[in-house]
N, C-alpha and C positions, 0 to 999 in steps of 0.2 A: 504494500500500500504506500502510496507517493506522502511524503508527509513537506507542512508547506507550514509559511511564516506570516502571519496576518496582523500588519498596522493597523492601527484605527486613529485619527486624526478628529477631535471632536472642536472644531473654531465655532467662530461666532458665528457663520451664516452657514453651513452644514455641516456633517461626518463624510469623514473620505475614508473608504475602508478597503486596501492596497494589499493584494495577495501575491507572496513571492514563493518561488521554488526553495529550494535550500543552498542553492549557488546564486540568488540573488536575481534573480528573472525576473521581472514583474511579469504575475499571469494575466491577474484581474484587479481594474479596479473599477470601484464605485461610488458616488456621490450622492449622499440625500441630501437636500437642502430641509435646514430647519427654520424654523417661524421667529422671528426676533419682535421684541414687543418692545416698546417706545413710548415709557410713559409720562415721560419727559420731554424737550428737546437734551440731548447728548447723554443719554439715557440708554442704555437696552439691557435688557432681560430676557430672559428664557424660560419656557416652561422642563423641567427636568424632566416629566415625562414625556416629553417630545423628545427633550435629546435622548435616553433611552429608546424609546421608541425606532428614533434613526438609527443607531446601531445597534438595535436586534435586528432588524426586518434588512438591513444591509447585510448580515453574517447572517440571515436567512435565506436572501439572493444569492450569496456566495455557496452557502451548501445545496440548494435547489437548482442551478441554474450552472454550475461548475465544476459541480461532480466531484467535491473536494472535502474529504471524508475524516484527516486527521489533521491537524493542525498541531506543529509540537510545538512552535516558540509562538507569543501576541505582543503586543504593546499598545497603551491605550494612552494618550495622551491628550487631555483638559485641563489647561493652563489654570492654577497653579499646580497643578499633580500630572506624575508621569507615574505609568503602573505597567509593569512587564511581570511575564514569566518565569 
């Protein structure tokens, strides 16, 4: 079984979730865009279940849609926090 390396990049205006081989291929990637709220001028916020939201249903595309079944290293990256494997 092919085992692969999956970023996930969670910015302000969406998650980028970046599928590599184990040599460094990029296979797949994918962009949700999330909702930014503005309730201020120079303002924004996020609903946390959106940004969840965006990257389940992104690492949902990537196992449905990519045929990519073990995943051994991740890294999740949400400015102030970085969280790896």
């Amino acid at each position: 079984m092919k085992e692969y390396i999956l970023s996930i990049d969670q910015g302000t205006t969406s998650t980028k979730l970046v599928l590599y081989d184990l040599e460094s291929n990029e296979m797949v990637k994918i962009i949700k865009p999330i909702q930014i709220i503005t309730p201020k001028r120079n303002w924004v916020e996020h609903s946390p279940e959106k940004i969840f939201l965006s990257i389940v249903n992104g690492i949902k595309d990537i196992f449905n849609n990519y045929f990519v079944f073990k995943i051994k290293f991740f890294g999740l990256k949400n400015l102030p926090f970085l969280i790896t494997s």
